[in-house]
Z-matrix of the N, CA and C atoms (Angstrom, degrees):
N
C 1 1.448
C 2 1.528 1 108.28
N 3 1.218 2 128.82 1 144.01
C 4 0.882 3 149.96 2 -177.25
C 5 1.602 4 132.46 3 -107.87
N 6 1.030 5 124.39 4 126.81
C 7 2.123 6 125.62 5 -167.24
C 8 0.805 7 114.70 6 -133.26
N 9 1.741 8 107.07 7 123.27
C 10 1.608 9 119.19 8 -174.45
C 11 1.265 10 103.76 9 -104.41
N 12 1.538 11 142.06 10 150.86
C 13 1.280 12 146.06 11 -159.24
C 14 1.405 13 111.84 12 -127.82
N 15 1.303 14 135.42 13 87.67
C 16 1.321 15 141.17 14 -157.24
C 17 1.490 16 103.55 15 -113.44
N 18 1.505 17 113.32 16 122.27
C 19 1.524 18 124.85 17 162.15
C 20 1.295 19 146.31 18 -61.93
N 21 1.132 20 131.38 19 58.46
C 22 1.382 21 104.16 20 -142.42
C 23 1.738 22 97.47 21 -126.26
N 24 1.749 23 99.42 22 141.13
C 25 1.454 24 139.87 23 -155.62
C 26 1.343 25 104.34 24 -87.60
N 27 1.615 26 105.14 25 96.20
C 28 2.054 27 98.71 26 167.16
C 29 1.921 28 114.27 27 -94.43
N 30 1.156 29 109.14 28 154.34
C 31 1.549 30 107.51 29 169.56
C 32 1.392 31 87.81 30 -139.02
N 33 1.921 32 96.97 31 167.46
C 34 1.191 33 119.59 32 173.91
C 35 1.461 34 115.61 33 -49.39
N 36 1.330 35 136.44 34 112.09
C 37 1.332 36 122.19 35 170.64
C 38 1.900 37 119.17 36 -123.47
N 39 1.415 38 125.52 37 -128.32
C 40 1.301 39 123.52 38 163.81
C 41 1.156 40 137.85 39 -16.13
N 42 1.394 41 135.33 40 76.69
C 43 1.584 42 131.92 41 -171.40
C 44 1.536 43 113.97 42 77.39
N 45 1.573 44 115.55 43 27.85
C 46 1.526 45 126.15 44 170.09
C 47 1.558 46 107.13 45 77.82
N 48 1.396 47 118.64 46 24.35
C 49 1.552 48 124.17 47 177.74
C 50 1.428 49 103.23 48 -108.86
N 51 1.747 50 100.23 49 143.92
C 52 1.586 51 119.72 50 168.75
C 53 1.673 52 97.03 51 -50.68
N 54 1.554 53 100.29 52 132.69
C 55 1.143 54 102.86 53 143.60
C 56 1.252 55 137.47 54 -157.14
N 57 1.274 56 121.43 55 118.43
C 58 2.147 57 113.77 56 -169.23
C 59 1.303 58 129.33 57 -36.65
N 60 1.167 59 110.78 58 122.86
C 61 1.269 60 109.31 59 -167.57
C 62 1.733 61 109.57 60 -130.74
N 63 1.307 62 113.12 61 -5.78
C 64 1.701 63 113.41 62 165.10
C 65 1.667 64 83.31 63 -150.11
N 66 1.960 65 80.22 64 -175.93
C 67 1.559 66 97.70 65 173.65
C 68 1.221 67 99.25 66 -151.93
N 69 1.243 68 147.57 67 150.31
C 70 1.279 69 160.52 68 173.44
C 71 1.342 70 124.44 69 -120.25
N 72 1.657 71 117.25 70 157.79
C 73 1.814 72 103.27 71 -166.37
C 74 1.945 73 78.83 72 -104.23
N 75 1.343 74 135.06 73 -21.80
C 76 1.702 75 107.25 74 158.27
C 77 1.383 76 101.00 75 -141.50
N 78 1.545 77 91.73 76 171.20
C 79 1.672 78 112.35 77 -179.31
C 80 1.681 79 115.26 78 -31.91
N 81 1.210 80 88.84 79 -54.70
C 82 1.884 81 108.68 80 -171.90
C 83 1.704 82 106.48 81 -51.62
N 84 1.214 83 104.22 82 -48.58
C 85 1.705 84 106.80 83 -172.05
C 86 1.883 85 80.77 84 -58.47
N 87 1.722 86 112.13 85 -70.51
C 88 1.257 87 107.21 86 -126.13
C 89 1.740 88 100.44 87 -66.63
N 90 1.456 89 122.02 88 -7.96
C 91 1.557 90 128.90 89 -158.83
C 92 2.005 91 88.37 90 -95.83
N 93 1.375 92 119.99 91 -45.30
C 94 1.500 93 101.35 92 162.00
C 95 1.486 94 135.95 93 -55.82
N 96 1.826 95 103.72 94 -12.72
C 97 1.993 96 102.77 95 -176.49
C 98 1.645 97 88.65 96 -88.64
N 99 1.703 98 116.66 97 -26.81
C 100 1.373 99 98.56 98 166.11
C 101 1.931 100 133.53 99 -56.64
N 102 1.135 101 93.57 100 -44.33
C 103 1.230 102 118.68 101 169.62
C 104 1.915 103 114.45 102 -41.45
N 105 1.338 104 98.83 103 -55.79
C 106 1.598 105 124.47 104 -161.56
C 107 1.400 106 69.85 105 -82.89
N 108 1.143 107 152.68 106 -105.43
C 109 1.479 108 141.90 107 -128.81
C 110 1.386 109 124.49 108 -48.95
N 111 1.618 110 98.47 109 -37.16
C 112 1.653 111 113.84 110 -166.84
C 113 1.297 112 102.23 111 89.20
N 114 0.999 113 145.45 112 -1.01
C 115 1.425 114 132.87 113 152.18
C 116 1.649 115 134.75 114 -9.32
N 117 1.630 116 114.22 115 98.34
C 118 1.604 117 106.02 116 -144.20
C 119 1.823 118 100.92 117 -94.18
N 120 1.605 119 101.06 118 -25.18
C 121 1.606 120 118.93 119 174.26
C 122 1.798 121 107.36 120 -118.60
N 123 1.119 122 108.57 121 93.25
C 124 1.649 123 104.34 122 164.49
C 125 1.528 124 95.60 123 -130.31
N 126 1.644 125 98.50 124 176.34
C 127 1.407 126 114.25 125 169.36
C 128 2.051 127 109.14 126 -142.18
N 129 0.997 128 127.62 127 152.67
C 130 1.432 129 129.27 128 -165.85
C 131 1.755 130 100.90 129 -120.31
N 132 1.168 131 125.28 130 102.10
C 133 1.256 132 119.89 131 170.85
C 134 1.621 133 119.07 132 -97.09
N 135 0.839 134 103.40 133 150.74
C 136 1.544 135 118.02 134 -177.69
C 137 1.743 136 123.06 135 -97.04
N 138 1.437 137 118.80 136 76.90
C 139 1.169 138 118.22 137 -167.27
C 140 1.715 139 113.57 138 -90.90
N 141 1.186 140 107.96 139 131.51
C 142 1.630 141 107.63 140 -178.05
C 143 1.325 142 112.65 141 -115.28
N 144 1.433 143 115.89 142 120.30
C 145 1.147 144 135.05 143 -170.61
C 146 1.363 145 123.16 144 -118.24
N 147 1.788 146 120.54 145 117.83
C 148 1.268 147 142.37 146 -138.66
C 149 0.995 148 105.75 147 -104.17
N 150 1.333 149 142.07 148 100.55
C 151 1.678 150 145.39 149 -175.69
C 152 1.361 151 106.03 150 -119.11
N 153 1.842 152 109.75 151 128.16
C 154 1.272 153 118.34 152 179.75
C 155 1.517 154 99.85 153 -77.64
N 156 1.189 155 126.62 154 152.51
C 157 1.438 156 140.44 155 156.24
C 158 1.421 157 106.95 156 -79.51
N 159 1.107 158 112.31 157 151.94
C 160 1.295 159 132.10 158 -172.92
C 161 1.224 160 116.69 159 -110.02
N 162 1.129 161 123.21 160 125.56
C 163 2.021 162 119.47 161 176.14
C 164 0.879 163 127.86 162 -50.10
């Protein structure tokens, strides 16, 4: 099995709730679109995603 590691960037949005708004393949990309936006409340989660290989 195989794991892909996807970044992905929430900020404050709709009625003061997290909400995703990119995704990145690492931290570094996704913590510079923070950067580039000005983003004053975000959070960066780390989602790992499990792909069978195929024969």
């Amino acid at each position: 099995m195989k794991s892909t590691i996807v970044h992905i960037v929430s900020t404050i949005g709709f009625e003061n709730e997290m909400e995703a708004v990119a995704a990145f393949s690492t931290y570094e990309k996704a913590y510079d679109y923070v950067k580039k936006n000005g983003f004053s409340s975000f959070h960066i989660d780390e989602l790992i995603i499990d792909e069978e290989e195929e024969d």
